[in-house]
C-alpha positions in Angstrom: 0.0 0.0 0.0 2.5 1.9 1.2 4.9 1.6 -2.4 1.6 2.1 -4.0 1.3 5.6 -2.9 4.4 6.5 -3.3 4.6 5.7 -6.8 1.6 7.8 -7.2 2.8 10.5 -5.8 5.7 10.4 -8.0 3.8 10.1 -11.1 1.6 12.9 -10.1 4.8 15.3 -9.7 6.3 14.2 -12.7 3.3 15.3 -14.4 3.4 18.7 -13.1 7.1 19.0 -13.7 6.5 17.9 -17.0 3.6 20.7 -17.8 5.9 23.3 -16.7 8.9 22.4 -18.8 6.9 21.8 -22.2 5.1 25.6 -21.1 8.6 27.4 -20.4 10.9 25.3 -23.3 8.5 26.1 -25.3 9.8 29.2 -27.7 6.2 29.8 -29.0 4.4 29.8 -25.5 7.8 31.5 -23.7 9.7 33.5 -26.0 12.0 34.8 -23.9 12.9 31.0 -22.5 12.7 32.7 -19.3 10.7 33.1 -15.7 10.0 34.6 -12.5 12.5 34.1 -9.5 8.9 32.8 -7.7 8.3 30.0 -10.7 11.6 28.7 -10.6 11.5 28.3 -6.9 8.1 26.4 -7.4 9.5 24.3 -10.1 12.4 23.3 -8.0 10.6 22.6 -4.5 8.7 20.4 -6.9 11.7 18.8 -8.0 13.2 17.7 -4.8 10.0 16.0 -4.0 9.7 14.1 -7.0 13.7 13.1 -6.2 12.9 12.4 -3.0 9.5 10.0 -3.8 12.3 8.1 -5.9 11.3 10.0 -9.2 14.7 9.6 -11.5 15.8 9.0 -15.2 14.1 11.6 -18.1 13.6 14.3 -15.6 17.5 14.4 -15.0 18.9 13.3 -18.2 16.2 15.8 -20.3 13.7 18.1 -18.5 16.4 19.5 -16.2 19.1 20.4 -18.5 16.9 22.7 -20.3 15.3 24.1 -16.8 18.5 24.9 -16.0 19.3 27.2 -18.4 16.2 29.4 -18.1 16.6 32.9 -17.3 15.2 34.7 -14.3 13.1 37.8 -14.8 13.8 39.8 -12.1 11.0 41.7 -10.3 9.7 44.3 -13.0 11.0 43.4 -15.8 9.2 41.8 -18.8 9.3 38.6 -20.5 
């Protein structure tokens, strides 16, 4: 039961992680390949709990590469 929810909860982050990168990778939906200091926390907090349910594989090897090089908009300034 217990294994059973945790892979659920895995598969559940890894969905959301996976909405946000195709959004901000995205040149037509983000042109500026950028985001706020505030989405990039979220994104991240995310991502240590998805590690830590035991999430692995595509997440590091693709989806955070290509998070990684994101810019941060600072407060203010436009995408």
């Amino acid at each position: 039961m217990e294994e059973t929810n945790r892979r659920r909860e895995c598969n559940k982050l890894r969905d959301r992680l996976l909405q946000s990168y195709r959004y901000y990778t995205n040149p037509n939906m983000n042109p500026s390949l950028s985001w706020t200091r505030m989405e990039a926390e979220a994104f991240w907090g995310l991502f240590r709990d998805y590690e830590e349910a035991g999430g692995d594989g595509y997440m590091h090897t693709v989806v955070q590469p290509a998070m990684e090089k994101l810019r941060i908009r600072e407060c203010g300034e436009e995408a």
